[in-house]
C-alpha positions as a Markdown table, in Angstrom:
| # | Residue | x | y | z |
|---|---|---|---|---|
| 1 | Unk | -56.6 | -13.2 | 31.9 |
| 2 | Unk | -54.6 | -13.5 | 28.9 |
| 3 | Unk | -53.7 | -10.8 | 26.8 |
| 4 | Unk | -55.3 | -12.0 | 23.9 |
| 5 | Unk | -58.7 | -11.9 | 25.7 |
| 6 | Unk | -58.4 | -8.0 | 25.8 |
| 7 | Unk | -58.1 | -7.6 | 22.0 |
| 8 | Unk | -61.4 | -6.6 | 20.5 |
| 9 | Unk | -59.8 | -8.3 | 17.0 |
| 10 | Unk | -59.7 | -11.8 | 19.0 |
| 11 | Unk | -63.1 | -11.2 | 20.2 |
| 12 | Unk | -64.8 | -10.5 | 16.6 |
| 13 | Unk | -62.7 | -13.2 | 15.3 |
| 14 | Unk | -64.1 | -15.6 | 17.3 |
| 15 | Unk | -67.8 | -14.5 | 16.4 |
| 16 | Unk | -66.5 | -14.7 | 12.9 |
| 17 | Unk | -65.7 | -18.1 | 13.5 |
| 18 | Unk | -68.9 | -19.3 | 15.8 |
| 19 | Unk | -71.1 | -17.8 | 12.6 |
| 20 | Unk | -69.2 | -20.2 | 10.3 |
| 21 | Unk | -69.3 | -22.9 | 12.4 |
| 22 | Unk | -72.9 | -22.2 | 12.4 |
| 23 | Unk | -73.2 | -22.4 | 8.9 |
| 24 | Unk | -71.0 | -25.3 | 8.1 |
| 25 | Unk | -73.3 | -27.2 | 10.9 |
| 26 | Unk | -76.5 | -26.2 | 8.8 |
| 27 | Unk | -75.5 | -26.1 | 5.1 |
| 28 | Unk | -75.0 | -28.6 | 2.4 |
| 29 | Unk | -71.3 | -28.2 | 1.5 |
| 30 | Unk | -68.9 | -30.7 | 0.3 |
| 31 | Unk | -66.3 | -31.8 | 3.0 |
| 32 | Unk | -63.1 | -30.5 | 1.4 |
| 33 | Unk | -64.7 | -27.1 | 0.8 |
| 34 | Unk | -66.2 | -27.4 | 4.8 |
| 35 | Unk | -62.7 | -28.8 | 6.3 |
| 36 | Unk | -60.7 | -26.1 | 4.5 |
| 37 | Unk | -63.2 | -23.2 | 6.0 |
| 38 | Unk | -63.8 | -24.9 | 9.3 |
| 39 | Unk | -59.7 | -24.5 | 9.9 |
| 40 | Unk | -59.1 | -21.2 | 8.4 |
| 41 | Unk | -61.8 | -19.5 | 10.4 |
| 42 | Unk | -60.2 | -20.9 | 14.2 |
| 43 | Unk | -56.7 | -19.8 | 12.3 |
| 44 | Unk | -57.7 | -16.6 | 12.1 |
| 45 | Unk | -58.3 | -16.6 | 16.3 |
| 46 | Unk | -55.6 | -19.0 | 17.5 |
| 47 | Unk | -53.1 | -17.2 | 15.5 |
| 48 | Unk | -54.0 | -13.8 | 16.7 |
| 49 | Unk | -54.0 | -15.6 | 20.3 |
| 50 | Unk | -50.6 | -17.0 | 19.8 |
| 51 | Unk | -49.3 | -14.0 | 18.1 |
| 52 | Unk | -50.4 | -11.7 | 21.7 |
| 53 | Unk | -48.2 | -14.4 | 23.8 |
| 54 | Unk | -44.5 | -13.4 | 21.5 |
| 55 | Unk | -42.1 | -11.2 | 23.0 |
| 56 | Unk | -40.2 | -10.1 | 20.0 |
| 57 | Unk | -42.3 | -7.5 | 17.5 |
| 58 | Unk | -41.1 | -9.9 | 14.5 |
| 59 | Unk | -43.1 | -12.5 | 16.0 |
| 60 | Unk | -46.1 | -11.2 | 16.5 |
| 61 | Unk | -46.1 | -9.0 | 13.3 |
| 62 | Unk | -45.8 | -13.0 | 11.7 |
| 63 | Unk | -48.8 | -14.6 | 13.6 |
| 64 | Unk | -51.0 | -11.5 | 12.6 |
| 65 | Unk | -49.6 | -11.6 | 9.0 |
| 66 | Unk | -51.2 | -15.7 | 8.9 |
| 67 | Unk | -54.4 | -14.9 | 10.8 |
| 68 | Unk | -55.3 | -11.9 | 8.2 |
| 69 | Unk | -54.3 | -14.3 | 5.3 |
| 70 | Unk | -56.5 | -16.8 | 6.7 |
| 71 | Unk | -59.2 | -14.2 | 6.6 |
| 72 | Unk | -58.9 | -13.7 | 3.4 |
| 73 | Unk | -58.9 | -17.4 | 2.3 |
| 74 | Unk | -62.5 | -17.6 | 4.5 |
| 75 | Unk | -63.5 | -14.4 | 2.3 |
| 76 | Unk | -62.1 | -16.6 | -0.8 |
| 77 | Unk | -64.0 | -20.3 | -0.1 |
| 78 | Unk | -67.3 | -18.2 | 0.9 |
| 79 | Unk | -66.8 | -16.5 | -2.4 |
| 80 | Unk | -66.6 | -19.8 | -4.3 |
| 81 | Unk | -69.4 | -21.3 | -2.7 |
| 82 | Unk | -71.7 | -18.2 | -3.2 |
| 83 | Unk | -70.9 | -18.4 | -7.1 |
| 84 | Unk | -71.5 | -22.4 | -6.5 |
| 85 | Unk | -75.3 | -21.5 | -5.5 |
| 86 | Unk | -74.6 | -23.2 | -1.7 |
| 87 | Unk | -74.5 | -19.8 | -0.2 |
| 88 | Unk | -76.9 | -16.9 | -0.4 |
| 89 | Unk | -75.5 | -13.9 | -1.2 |
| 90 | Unk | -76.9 | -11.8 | 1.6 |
| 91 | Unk | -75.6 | -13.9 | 4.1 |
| 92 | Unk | -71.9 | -14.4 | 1.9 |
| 93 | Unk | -72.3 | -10.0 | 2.4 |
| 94 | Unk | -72.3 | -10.6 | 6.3 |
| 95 | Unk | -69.6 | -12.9 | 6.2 |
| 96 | Unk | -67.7 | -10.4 | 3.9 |
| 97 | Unk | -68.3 | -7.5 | 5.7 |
| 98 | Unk | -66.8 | -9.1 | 9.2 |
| 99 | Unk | -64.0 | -10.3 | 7.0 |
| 100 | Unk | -63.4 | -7.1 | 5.6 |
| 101 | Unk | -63.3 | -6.0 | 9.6 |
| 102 | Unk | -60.9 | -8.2 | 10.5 |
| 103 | Unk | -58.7 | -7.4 | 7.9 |
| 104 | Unk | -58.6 | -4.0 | 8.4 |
| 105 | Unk | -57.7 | -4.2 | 12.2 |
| 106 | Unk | -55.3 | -7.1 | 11.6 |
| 107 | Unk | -53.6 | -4.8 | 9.4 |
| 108 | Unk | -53.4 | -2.0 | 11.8 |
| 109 | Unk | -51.6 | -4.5 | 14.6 |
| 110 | Unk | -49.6 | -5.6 | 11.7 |
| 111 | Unk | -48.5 | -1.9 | 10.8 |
| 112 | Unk | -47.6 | -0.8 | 14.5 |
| 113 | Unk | -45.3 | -4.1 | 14.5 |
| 114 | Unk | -43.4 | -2.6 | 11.3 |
């Protein structure tokens, strides 16, 4: 097993991204707005992932750093294309709420690396 597996932030990351991908697969968004959000949501796991395999604290405190600012740019596209009418807003509240999550632990990992 790697260590990444064991983190519970990898693990909600991922359903993060499987609920996006969901989205993207049934919504009617343009295909700059669903590329961009497509590849910030598997940032937000590969980097944590990648982040878990560094040695030195610096590393890993960087890899973190880029997976909770791709969390935010998710939060940030959902947020466009709620005031654009594509997304409902209770289902942009579920998305915000995981991102929100993830932040918050992705900024506790980050903190311990400090």
């Amino acid at each position: 097993m790697f260590d990444f597996e064991k983190l519970e932030v990898y693990a909600k990351a991922n359903i993060f991204n499987l609920h996006v991908q969901k989205y993207l697969l049934k919504g009617s968004i343009d295909g700059s707005a669903k590329s961009q959000l497509r590849r910030a949501s598997l940032s937000i796991a590969l980097n944590i992932a990648e982040g878990s395999g560094r040695n030195g604290k610096a590393d890993k405190r960087h890899f973190f750093v880029i997976a909770r600012g791709s969390t935010f740019e998710c939060v940030a596209i959902l947020d466009i294309l709620k005031d654009e009418g594509v997304l409902e807003h209770k289902e942009y509240s579920i998305f915000y709420s995981f991102g929100e999550e993830l932040s918050k632990m992705l900024y506790a990992m980050i903190r311990k690396l400090d």
